[in-house]
N, C-alpha and C positions, 0 to 999 in steps of 0.2 A: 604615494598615489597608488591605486588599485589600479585606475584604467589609466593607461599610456598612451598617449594618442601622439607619432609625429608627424607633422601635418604636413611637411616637403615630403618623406620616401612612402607616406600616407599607410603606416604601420600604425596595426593595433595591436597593445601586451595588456591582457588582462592579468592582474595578478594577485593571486591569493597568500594564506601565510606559507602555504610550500607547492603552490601550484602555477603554474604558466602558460595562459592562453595567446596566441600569438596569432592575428590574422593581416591580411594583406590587400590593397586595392591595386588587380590587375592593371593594363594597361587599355585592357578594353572595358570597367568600370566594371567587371568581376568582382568578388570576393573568391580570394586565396585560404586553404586552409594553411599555416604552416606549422604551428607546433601546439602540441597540450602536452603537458606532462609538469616530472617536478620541476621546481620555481629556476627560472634562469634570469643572469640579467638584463633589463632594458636596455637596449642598444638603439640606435636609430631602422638598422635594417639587419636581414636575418639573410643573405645570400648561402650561405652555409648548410641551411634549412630546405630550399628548396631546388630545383632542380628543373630546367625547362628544356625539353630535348625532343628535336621533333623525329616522333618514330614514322617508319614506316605504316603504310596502310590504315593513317589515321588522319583524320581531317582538319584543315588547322582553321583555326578562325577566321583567319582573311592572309592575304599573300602579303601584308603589310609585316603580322606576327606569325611567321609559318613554326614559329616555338608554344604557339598557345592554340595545343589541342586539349578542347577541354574533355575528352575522351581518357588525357593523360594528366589531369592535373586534380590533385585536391582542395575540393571547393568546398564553399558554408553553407552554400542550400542551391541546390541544381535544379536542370528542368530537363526535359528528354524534347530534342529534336534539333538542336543546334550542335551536335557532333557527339557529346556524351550517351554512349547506349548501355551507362551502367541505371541500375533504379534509381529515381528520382524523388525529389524533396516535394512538388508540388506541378502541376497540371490548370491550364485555364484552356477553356473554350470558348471561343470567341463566336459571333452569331454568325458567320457565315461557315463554321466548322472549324476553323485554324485551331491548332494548340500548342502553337507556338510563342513563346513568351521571351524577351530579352530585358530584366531588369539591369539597371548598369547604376552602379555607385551617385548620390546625388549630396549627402548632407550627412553629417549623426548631431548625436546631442547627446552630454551627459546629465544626470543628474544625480543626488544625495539620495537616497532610500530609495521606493518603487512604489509604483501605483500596482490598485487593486486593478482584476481584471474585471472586467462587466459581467455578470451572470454565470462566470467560473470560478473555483475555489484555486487559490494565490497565494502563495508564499509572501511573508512582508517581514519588513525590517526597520528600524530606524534608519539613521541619515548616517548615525555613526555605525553601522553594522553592515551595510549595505549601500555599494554605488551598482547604477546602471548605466551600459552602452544602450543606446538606438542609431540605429542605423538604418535610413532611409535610403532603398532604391527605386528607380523609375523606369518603364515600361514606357516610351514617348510614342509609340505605335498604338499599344492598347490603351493610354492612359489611364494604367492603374500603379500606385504604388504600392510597393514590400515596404513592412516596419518590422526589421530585427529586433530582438531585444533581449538585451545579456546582462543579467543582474550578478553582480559579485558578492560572495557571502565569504569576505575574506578568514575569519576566524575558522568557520566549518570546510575550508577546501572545497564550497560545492559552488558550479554555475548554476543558474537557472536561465531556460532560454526559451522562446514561443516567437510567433510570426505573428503578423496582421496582415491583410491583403483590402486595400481600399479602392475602391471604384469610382473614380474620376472624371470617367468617360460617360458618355451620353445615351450609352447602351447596355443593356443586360448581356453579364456573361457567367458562366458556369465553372465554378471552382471544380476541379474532379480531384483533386488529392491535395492535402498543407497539412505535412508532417509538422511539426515542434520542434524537432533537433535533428542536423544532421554532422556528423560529424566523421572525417576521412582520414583514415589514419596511415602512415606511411608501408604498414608491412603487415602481414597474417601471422604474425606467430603467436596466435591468442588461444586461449578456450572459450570457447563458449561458455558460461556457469549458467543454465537456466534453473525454473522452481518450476517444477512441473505437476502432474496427478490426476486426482480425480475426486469425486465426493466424498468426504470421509478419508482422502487420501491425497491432502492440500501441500501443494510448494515442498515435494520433495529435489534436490539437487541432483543436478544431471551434469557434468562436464564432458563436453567433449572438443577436439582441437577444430578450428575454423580448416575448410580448405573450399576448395574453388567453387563457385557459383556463389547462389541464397543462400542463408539458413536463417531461420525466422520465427519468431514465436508470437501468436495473436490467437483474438478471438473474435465470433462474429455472432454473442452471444445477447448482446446490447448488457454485456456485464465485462467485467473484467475476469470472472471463470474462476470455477475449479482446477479447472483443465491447464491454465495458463497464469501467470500473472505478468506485470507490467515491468517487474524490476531483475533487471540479468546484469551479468556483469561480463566483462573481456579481462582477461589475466594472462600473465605471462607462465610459459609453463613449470616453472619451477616455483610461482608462486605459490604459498602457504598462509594458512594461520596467524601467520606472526613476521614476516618479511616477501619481498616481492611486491613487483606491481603490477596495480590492478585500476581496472574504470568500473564505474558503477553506473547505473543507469536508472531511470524511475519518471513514471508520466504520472502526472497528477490529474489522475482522468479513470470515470468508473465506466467505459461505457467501451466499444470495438476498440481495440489496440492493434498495433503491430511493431513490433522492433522486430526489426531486421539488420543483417550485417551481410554484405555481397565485397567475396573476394575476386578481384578484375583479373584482367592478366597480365597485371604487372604486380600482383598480389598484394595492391593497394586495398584496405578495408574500408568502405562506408558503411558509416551505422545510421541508422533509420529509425527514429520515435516517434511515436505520435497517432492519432486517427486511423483505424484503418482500411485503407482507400476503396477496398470492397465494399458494396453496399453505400457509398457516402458519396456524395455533390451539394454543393451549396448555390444557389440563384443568389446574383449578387447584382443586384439591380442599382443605377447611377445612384453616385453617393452615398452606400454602404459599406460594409467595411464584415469582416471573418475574420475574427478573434482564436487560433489554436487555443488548446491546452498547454499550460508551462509543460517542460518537461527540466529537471534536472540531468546533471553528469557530476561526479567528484569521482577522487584522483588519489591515490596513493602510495609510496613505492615499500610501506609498511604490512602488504599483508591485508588480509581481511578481514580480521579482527579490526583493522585500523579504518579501515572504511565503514565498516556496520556501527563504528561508534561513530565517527566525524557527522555521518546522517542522523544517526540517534540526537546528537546534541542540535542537529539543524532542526529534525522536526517537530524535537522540543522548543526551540528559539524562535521557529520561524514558520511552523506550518499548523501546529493542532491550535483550538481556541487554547486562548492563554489563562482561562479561569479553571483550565484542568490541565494545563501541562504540568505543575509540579506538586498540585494537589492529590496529598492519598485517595487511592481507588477503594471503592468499600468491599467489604468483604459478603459474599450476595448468597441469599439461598435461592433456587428457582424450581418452581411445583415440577415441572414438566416430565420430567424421567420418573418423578414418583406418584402424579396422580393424571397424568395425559389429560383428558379433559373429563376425568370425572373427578369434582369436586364440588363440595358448597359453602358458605360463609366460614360454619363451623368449626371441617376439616383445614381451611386454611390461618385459622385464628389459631389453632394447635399448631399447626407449624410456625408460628410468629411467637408463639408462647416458647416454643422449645428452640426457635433461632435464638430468642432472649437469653436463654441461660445457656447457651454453646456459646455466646458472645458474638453469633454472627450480627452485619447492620442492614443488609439492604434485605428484603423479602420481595423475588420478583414473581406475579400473576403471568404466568405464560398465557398460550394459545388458551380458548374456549369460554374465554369470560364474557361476550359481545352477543349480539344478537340471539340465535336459538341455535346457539354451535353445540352440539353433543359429536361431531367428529368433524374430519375436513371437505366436507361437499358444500357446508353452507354458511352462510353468515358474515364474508368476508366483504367488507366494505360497510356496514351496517356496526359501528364503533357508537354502540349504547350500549348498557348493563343486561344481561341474560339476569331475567330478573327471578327465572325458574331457579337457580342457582345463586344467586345475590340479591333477595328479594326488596333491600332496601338501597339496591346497589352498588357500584362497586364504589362509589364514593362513602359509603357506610363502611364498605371494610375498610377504605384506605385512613378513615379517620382512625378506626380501632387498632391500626397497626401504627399510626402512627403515635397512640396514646402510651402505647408500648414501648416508646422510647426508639424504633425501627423506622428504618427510609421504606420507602414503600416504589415499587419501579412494575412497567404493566409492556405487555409484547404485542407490536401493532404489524400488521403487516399492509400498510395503506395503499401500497401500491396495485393491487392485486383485488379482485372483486368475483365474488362467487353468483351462479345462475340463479340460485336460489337466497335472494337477498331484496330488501327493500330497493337498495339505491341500483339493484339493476332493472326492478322489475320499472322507475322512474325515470334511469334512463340507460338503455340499451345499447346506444348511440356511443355509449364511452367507452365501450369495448373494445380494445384491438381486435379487427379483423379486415377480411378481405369479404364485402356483401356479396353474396350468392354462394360463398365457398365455408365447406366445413372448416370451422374451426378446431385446432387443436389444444387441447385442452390436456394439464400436470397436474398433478396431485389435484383435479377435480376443479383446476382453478382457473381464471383469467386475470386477462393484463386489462388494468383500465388505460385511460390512452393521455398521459401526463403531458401531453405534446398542447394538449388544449389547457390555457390559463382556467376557464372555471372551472375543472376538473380538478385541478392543485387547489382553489378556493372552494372546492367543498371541501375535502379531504383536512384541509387546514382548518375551519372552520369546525369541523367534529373531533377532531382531536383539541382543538381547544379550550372545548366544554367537557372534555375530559382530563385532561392535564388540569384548570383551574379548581374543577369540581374535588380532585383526587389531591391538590396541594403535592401532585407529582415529583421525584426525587431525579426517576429513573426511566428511560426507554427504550427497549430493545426493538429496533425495527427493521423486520426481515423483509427476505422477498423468495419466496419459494420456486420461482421457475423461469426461466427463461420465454425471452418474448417467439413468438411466433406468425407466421401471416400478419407480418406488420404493416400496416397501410392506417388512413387517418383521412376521413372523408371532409377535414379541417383543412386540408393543402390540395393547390390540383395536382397534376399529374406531374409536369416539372421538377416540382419541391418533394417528391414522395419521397426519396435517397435521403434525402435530412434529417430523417424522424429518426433513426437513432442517436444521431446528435439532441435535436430537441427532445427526445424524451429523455435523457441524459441530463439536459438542462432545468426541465421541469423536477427531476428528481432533486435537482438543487437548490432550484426554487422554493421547494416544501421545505428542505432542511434550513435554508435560509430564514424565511418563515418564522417556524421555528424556535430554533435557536437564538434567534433574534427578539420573539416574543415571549421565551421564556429562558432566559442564558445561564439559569441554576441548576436545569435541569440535566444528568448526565446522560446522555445519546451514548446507546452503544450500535453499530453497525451488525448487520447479519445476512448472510445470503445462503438458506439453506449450510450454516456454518460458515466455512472459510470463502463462498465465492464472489463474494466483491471485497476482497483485501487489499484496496489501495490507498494511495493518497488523497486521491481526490473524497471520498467520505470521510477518510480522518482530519479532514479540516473541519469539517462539520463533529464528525462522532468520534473522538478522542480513543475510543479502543472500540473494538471488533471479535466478535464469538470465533475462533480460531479456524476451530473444524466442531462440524456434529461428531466426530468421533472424539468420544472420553477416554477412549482405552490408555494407559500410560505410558503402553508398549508403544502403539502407534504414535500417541500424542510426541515420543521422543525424536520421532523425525519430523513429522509437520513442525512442532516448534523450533526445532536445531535449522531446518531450511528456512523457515518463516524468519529468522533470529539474522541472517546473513544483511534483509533490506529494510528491515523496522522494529523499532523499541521495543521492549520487553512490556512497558505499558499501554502499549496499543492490543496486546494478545490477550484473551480472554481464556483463563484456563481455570476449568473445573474438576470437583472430585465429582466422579459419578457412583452408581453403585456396582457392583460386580453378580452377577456375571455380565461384564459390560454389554449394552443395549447392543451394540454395534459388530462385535466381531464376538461375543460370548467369552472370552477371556478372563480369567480370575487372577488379580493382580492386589498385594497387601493394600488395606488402608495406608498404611505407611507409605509405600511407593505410591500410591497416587496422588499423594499430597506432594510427594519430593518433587514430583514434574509439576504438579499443578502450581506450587511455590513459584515459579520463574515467568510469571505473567498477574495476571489483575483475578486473585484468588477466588473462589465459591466451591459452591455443594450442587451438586443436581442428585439427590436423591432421598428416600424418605426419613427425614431424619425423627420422625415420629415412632419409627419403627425401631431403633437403635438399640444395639445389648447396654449393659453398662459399661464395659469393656470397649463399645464406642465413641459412646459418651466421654468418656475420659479421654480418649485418644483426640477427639476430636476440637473438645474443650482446650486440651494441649495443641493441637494444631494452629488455630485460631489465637492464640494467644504469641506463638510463635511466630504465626504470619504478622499479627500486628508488631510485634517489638521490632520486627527485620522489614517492614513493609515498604521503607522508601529505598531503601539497600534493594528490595526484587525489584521493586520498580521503575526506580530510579538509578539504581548504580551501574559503573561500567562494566560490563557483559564481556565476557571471551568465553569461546568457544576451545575446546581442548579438546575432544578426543571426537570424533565425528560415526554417525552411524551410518553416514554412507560411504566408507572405503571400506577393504576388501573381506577385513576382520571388524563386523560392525555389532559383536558382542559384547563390547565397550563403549558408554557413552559418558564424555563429563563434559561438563562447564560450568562457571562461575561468576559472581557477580562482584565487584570491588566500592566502595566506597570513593568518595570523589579526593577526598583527604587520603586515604590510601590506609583509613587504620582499622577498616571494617572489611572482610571479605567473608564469601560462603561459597563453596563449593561443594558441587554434587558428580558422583559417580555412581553411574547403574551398568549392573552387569543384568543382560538378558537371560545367560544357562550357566548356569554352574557346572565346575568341571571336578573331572578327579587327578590330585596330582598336579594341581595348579601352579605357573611359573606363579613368583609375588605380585602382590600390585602396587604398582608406585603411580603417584600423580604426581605431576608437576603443574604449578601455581602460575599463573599471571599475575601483573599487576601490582607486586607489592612492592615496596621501597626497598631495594637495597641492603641498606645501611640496618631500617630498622629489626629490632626483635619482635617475634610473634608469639605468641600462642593458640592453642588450636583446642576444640572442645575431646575430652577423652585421651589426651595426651600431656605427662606431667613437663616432660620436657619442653623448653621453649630454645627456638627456631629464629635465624636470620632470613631476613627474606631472600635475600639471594640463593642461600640454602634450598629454601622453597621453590624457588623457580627453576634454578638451576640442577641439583642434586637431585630433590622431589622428596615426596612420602611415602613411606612404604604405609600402608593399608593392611590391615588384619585378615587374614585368607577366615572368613567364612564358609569353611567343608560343610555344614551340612545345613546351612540358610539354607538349600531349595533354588531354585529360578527364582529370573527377578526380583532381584536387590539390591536396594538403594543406600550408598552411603551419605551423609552428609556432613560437611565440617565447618564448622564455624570459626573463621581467624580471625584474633584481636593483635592490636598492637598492644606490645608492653608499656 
């Protein structure tokens, strides 16, 4: 059994193939936290686990249990005002001010697999892959009840867990915070691991050790950010690479975040996911019900390598559409770093002629094909053919490329609508803003206001005369800027706190949409690059533009951080051309393909332009990427030498086969030195017992050799900076 339920000491053991969730029903119909970690066994009750002691200067629940302060005790989802004055799981306002809430234990229910959630993207499973708790408690004062729910993904080590709060009562009340996950861990001796950055500078790793108060990471951008993302992790500190334990974290939600972790003073840790509570209230009027976002946890005492794969194999099984989780990604050219938006039919049929014989498949139409776009002030929201530039439209070119034997894929940015456009000059009104107040206005652009259903129904309707017209393959859908002066003259005053949720929802709506009406089609996610990199899109858009930055140098840390909370095939990595757009940087064709190899391959640049010396190289590249393409995409991934510790002149990782008889590894040195110690790597992943071989080496290799001993590496004196090696391991 997965879920353990004893119904006399009213113990719950969730349990995975090496994990152990343990919770407990107080005496005053609380929920106790008592144990998560690796697998222990079922027993009826856990006295051992827990610890009830009434301290001083702390208030008890009733002189009945002067031992149950819940100030001192680890719980599943708190509330602030009944003694606890650590941060809180969730918040209700009742009509005459109170917010004070006492849910107390009433019922659970199991069942075999798990239901979708309404209008939010859901992790699913079959019956055999997946059991869930529900756990109903009740509020007999406010008449509202809580629906817990804890989905076992026994194979993947991962929880998945989300709230419900339903309205019972006869009266309107106000949600103000309902976090996803909360979870209270006995002790602080953790680090922190966040992904932190900035544009062009996505999900670099930060660790630092927890100590007393907050420490928090969110954002309040109605995106999930550059600046921040959703998935952190807690480790012990001796944790590494390759052993140690560690939690992982991750919200399936693109929209305000917060995880947080608040150490108490009995240096007990809650962690906090979910919605974040700034900026958000929900009116929850009798007989309705607020739905969270899932949030996951999984569990390991193997290191971190060993949690980034346990997730990797979940959100392969259980989170992206299943018509692309194991199917190869194509290999993409995209106009945009080579002709910005100056192009016309004819210049883009030569690059479709010249992807054809470098063997690339997909050719994607970026920005300025729409409207009368000749740069970024106009056109956006106006998804017809720029007929000055495609004079028979863009469905003429999509035929001629596709005659060519190429997928053909077009960059929409729907969410977003420019001053100078038809659908604004008809309706005004879909603009986020605040009437009477200037609006501010990014890259020249606005927010339409997704929060209204016929706004998603046009939006969906034009891009579906453009998808069926163009026999569509592919869709890159961006969103260039953050919202601003958000208000929505669609809700009264009440409901305004909501609209970042509802436009959140609306955004899913459209992909639902969609995806739903055309499910051949492959979505890739983009937010000005890497900033909405979450979960909650990649159930929709199965991979994601990484970062705008192509440089390879940089790319080596956005993607080594990005690699820690999501699959190597959700990453979108390109070769661009050098001197890189972004940081001007001149890095070999060779090294930008070694990093761009380790995600969902392409070119951003003119490949019309090319020596023949490129041509060849390239030609070889593409031909490599295909022979290895489900090994990058698909194989398991470890991390080896990291470029964020203190000597980050060295960076390797590697990818293994699931059989264990295919691996590749990559090693980049940034500066070459004089007088260099050797270099050795040491290998992941490989069997033991078996023999290898390795490309450019006559000798053959036991893989324990490999892991254990290592390889020395050919000292390279006068390669220059940055260089890239790569190895190719066969079994014998």
């Amino acid at each position: 059994m997965t879920i353990n339920v004893n119904e006399q000491t009213q113990y719950f053991h969730l349990q995975t193939a090496h994990t152990s969730y343990v919770m407990h029903v107080l005496e005053n119909g609380y929920l106790e936290q008592v144990y998560y970690g690796a697998r222990i066994h079922d027993r009826p009750q856990y006295f051992n686990l827990t610890e009830h002691v009434e301290k001083d200067a702390t208030a008890s629940w009733s002189d009945e249990y002067p031992k149950l302060q819940l100030d001192n005790l680890k719980q599943e989802y708190s509330s602030l005002g009944r003694g606890d004055f650590r941060d809180f799981a969730f918040q209700v306002e009742y009509p005459d001010g109170n917010r004070i809430s006492d849910f107390r234990y009433d019922h659970y229910k199991i069942m075999h697999g798990k239901q979708a959630l309404p209008d939010l993207p859901a992790t699913f499973g079959e019956k055999t892959t997946v059991d869930t708790l529900i756990i109903y408690l009740k509020d007999d004062v406010g008449q509202l009840e809580l629906v817990l729910n804890y989905s076992v993904f026994v194979a993947q080590d991962v929880l998945v867990r989300s709230a419900k709060f339903v309205n019972q009562s006869a009266q309107t009340v106000m949600l103000q915070r309902a976090y996803s996950l909360q979870l209270d861990l006995p002790d602080s001796a953790y680090d922190l691991m966040q992904f932190s950055g900035a544009w062009a500078r996505e999900r670099h790793l930060q660790r630092t050790p927890l100590r007393s108060g907050v420490q928090s990471i969110g954002s309040l951008r109605t995106a999930s950010s550059h600046q921040q993302n959703p998935f952190m992790m807690l480790a012990r500190k001796q944790t590494t690479e390759d052993q140690g334990s560690v939690y992982g974290f991750n919200l399936i939600y693109s929209g305000n975040f917060l995880d947080s972790i608040e150490v108490d003073q009995f240096q007990t840790s809650r962690i906090l996911v979910g919605i974040n509570p700034t900026e958000f209230a929900w009116q929850l009027a009798p007989g309705e019900s607020f739905q969270t976002p899932e949030a996951l946890v999984s569990y390991t005492d193997n290191g971190f390598n060993q949690l980034s794969q346990q997730l990797t194999d979940f959100y392969q099984q259980h989170l992206v559409n299943q018509q692309f989780a194991k199917k190869a990604r194509p290999i993409l050219i995209n106009n945009w770093e080579a002709t910005y938006f100056d192009f016309d039919e004819q210049k883009l049929l030569a690059f479709a002629d010249q992807a054809k014989e470098l063997g690339i498949e997909l050719l994607v139409l970026d920005d300025g094909w729409f409207g009368h776009r000749d740069d970024d002030t106009t056109s956006l929201g106006d998804w017809f053919s720029d007929i000055r530039k495609l004079p028979q439209g863009v469905e003429h070119l999509a035929a001629k490329i596709h005659e060519r034997g190429l997928q053909f894929g077009l960059w929409f940015e729907p969410e977003m609508i420019s001053l100078d456009s038809q659908l604004y000059q008809a309706h005004p009104e879909w603009v986020i803003h605040v009437p009477g107040r200037k609006m501010t206005p990014s890259r020249h652009q606005y927010v339409l206001d997704l929060t209204q259903p016929q706004v998603v129904d046009c939006l969906f309707n034009m891009m579906c005369k453009v998808i069926k017209a163009t026999q569509l393959d592919y869709i890159k859908w961006d969103m260039n800027r953050y919202i601003t002066e958000f208000f929505s003259p669609a809700f009264p005053a009440q409901q305004q706190q909501e609209l970042g949720h509802r436009y959140i929802l609306g955004v899913y709506q459209l992909y639902a949409k969609l995806t739903q009406a055309f499910p051949a089609v492959l979505f890739e996610s983009c937010a000005s690059g890497g900033g909405r990199f979450d979960l909650g899109l990649m159930y929709y858009a199965p991979q994601a533009w990484t970062s705008d930055d192509t440089d390879a140098v940089e790319r080596l840390k956005i993607q080594y951080g990005t690699s820690y909370g999501y699959a190597l095939s959700m990453m979108g990595a390109h070769v661009s051309a050098v001197p890189n757009d972004q940081v001007g940087r001149q890095t070999s064709l060779d090294m930008r393909a070694k990093v761009a190899y380790f995600g969902d391959f392409g070119y951003e640049l003119d490949i019309t332009k090319l020596t023949a010396t490129e041509v060849k190289q390239i030609k070889q590249q593409v031909a490599f990427y295909k022979k290895y393409r489900q090994l990058f995409q698909y194989g398991t991934f470890y991390r080896l030498q990291s470029p964020f510790t203190d000597d980050h002149n060295v960076i390797s990782w590697q990818v293994v086969s699931a059989d264990q008889k295919q691996a590749i590894a990559a090693r980049y040195q940034l500066f070459n030195m004089p007088q260099s110690s050797e270099k050795r790597l040491y290998f992941r992943g490989l069997c033991p017992d078996w023999q290898y071989k390795i490309n450019g080496y006559k000798e053959i290799y036991y893989g324990d050799e490999l892991m254990n001993a290592g390889l020395i590496l050919p000292v390279q004196q006068t390669a220059g900076d940055f260089q890239a090696q790569m190895l190719v391991i066969s079994a014998v």
